[in-house]
N, C-alpha and C positions, 0 to 999 in steps of 0.2 A: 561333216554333219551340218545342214543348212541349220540359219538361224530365225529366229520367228519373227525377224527385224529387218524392215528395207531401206537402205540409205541411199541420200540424193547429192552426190556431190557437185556443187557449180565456181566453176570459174569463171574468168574474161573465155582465156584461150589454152591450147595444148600446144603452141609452139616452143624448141627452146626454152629452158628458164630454171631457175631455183624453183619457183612456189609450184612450176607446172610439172617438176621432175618431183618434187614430196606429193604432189596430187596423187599422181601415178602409183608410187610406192604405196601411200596409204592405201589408193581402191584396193592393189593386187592383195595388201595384205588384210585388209577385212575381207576381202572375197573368201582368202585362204581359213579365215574365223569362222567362216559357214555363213556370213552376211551376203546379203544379195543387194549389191551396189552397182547403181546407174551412176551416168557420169552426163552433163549438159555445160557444153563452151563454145563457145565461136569455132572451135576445132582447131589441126593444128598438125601437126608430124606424128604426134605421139599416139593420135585417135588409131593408128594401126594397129598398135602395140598392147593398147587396152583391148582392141575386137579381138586379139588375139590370144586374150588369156580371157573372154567369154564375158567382157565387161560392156553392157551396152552403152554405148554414147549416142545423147540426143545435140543434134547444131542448132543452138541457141544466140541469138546475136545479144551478147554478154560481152560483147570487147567495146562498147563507146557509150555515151550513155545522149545519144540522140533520142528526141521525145519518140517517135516513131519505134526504136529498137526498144525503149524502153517497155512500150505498152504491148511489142510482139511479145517479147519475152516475158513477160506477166502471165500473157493468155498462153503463151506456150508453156511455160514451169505450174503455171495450174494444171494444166491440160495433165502434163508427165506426172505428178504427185499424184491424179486420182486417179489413173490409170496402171501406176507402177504400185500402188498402195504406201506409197511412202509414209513412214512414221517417224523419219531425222532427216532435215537438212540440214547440210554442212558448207556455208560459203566462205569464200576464198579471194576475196577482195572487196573494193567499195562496191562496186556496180553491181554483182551478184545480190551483197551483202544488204544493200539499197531494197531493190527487190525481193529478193526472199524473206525480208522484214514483214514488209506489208504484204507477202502473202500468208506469213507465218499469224499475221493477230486476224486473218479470215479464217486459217483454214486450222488452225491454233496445233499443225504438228512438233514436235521438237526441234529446236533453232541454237544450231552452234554456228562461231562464225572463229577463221585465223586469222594472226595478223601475222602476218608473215616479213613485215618488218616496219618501218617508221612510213608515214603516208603524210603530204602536206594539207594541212590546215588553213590556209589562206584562203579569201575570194569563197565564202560559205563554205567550202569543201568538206570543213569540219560538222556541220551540222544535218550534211545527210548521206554521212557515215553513218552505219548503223551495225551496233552488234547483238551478237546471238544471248540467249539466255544463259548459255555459258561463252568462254572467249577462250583461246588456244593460243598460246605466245609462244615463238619461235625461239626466247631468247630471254635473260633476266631484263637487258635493256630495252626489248621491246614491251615486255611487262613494265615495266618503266613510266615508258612512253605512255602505255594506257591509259597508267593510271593519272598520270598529271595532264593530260591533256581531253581526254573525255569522263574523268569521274569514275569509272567501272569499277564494283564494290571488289574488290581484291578477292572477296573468297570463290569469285565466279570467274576466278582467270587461272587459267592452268599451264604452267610452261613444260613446252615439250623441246627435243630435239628433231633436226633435221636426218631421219634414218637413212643410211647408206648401203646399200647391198654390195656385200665384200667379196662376193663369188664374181657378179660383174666388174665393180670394180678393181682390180686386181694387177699387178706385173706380171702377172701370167696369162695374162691375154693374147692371144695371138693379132699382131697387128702389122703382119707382114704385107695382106693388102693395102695396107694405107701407103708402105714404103714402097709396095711398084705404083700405086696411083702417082703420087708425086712427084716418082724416082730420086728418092733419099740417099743420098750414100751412106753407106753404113757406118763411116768415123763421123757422121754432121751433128753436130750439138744441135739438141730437138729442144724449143719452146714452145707451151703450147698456156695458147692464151681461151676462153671457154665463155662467153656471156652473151645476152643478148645485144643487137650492135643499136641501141636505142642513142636519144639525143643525151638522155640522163649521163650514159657509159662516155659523150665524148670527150672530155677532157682527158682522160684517164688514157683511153686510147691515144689522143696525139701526146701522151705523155709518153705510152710506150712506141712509140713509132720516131720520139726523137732522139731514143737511146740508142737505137737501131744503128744509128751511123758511126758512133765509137765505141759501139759494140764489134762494127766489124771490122776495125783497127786492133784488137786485141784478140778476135775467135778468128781465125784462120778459115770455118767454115760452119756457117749453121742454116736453120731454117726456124722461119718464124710463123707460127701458124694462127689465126684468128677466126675461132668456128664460132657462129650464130651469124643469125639473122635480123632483120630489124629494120628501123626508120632510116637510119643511117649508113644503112650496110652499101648503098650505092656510092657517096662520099669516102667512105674508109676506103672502097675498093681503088678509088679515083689516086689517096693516099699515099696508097700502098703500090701502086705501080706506078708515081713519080719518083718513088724512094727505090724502090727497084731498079730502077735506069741508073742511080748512080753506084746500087750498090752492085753483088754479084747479082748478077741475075734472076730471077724467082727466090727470093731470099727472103720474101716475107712471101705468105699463102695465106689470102682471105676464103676460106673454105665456104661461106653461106650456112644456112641450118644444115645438121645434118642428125642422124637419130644413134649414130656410132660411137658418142662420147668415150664410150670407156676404153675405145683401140687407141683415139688419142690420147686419153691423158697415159695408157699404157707405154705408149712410145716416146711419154716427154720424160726430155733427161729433167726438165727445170718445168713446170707450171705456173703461171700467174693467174688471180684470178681473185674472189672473194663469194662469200656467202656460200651457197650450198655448193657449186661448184669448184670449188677451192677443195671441200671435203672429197668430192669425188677424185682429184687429185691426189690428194694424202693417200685417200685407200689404194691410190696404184702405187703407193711407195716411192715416191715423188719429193725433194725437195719444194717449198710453195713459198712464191713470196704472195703476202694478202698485199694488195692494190686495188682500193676498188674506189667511186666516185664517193662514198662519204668519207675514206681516208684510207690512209698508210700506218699497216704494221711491219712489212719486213719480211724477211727468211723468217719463217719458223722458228721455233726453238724451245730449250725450254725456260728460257727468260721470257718470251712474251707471249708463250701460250694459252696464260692465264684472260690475259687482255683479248686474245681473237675469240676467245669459248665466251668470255662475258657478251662481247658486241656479236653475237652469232658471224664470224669469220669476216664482219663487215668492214670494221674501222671506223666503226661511228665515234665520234670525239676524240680520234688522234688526228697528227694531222696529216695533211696532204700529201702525195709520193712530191718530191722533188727531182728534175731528171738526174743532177749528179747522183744521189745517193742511190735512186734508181737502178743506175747505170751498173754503179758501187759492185752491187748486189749481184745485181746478172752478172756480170763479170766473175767476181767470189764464185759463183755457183759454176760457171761455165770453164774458169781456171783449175778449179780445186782439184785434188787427187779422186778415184774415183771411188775409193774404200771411204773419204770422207760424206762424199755424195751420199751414199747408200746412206750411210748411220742417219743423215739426214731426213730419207726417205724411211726409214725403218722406223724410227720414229715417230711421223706423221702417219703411217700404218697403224698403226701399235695405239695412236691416241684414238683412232678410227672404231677399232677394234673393240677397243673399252669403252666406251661413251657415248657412238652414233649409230647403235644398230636399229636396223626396222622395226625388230620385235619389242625395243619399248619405246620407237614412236607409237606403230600400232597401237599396243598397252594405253599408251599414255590417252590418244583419243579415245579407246572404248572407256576406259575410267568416268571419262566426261559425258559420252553418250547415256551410260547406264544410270549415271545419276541420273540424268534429263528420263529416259525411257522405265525406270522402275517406276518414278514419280508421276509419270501419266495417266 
């Protein structure tokens, strides 16, 4: 049943990414609501994905906030609002968020905006941030963030989850292409590591690339896989194939972007990873250690599960991966029996299951729309 409501979603970009893989899942699933949702970003790998389940996307240069891009992008998201009839934007970072501000108090449509996680505040940063008439928090500690750091009246902030589709993500994916691309043996303990390969991610990475070496003192035979793309991805790559010379051979695989996430994390016996990527993990039944650049949780469990669902799978306020314990852990997971693996994986399944479906992120955004659109 269509709906009598058009929504404008904008980001930077659709490359790669936690915030650009919830973009996606939210349009398909207000699409599925009977909304009729446009999407405007820099573009990105995923724009196929969207034309392919009937989602228009307009290329908005939304990824840097040069005065030039800036003022395209004004006159271009004006342009799209009165031609698409829009009556809710919905922005998805500063630069969007910046913008569609000051186009929201001209053209006075309804103005939500996500944070999708903690953003720096130094060097004015903070002061032209700008959020929506409601706000959307990924997380209790992103709601946190908000409120002690920009003021925003609490009752205008609404925290959702990161929706996970379980049919995609899944251990019953078939991901036998991925093992003739690479030519995997079939006994190799499979890592698979999942994020953008920005400057933010690089400690974290040469953290996992120094465990790499007395990991392979103890795994007899693995493969280490590193998918996204990024500022840094020529660097890592550089990395990853001096580390390779000494180790076996193609022992680590920097893959670049790719739009097949879910064959891989299907085919990892072990995941590393954080934030929404981490989830798509768990739902393949996955053992996960969280490792990410605001900090270290560990293997899963149900000791610290509590703590990765508070910091949305981040790590915000623990501390840092250290490469012994690091190392620790991969090993534990890569040594273990493999009956105890599963329970591991079945578990992180299972929390998936309960607590991160699409149908109440969906839910949870329209909740905050209809406020915003009854009151119109």
């Amino acid at each position: 049943m269509q709906n009598k409501y058009n929504i404008l979603l904008t980001t930077m970009s659709l490359d790669i990414g936690g915030a650009e893989t919830h973009i996606v899942e939210l349009a398909k699933g207000l699409r599925s609501e009977g909304f009729k949702v446009v999407i405007a970003s820099n573009g990105g790998v995923f724009v196929k994905d969207l034309e392919d389940c009937g989602i228009k996307h307009y290329a908005v240069p939304l990824h840097n906030k040069k005065p030039n891009n800036v003022y395209k992008a004004y006159k271009m998201l004006q342009q799209i609002i009165l031609e698409e009839k829009i009556n809710l934007v919905h922005a998805h970072a500063r630069i969007p968020g910046f913008i569609c501000n000051m186009l929201h108090k001209k053209m006075n449509f309804a103005f939500v905006t996500t944070a999708h996680g903690t953003w720096k505040t130094g060097s004015g940063l903070k002061y032209i941030t700008r959020w929506g008439q409601r706000t959307i928090a990924v997380s209790e500690d992103v709601k946190k963030y908000l409120l002690d750091n920009y003021k925003i009246d609490e009752r205008n902030i609404k925290v959702t989850i990161n929706g996970i589709d379980t049919e995609k993500f899944s251990p019953t994916v078939d991901y036998s292409s991925l093992m003739r691309e690479y030519n995997i043996p079939e006994d190799c303990f499979k890592i698979v590591y999942v994020s953008r390969i920005d400057k933010d991610r690089e400690d974290i990475l040469t953290s996992i690339l120094e465990v790499l070496t007395p990991l392979s003192q103890q795994v007899e035979q693995f493969r280490f896989f590193i998918v996204g793309g990024g500022g840094i991805l020529h660097s890592i790559k550089e990395a990853a194939a001096k580390l390779n010379v000494a180790l076996s051979e193609g022992s680590i695989i920097v893959t670049g972007p790719r739009t097949d996430i879910n064959k891989f994390t299907a085919m990892a016996d072990l995941f590393i990873g954080f934030g929404r990527s981490s989830l798509e993990g768990m739902a393949s039944a996955n053992p996960v250690i969280i490792a990410g650049n605001q900090g270290y949780i560990g293997l899963l469990d149900k000791c610290n599960i509590d703590i990765a669902i508070k910091t949305n799978f981040s790590g915000r306020g623990q501390k840092m991966a250290g490469s012994k314990e690091f190392c620790e852990e991969i090993i534990k997971v890569a040594t273990m029996p493999s009956e105890e693996r599963e329970a591991f994986g079945a578990f992180c399944r299972h929390t998936v299951e309960q607590q991160y479906s699409i149908k109440r992120m969906v839910a949870d955004n329209l909740e905050v729309y209809m406020q915003l659109l009854h009151n119109s």
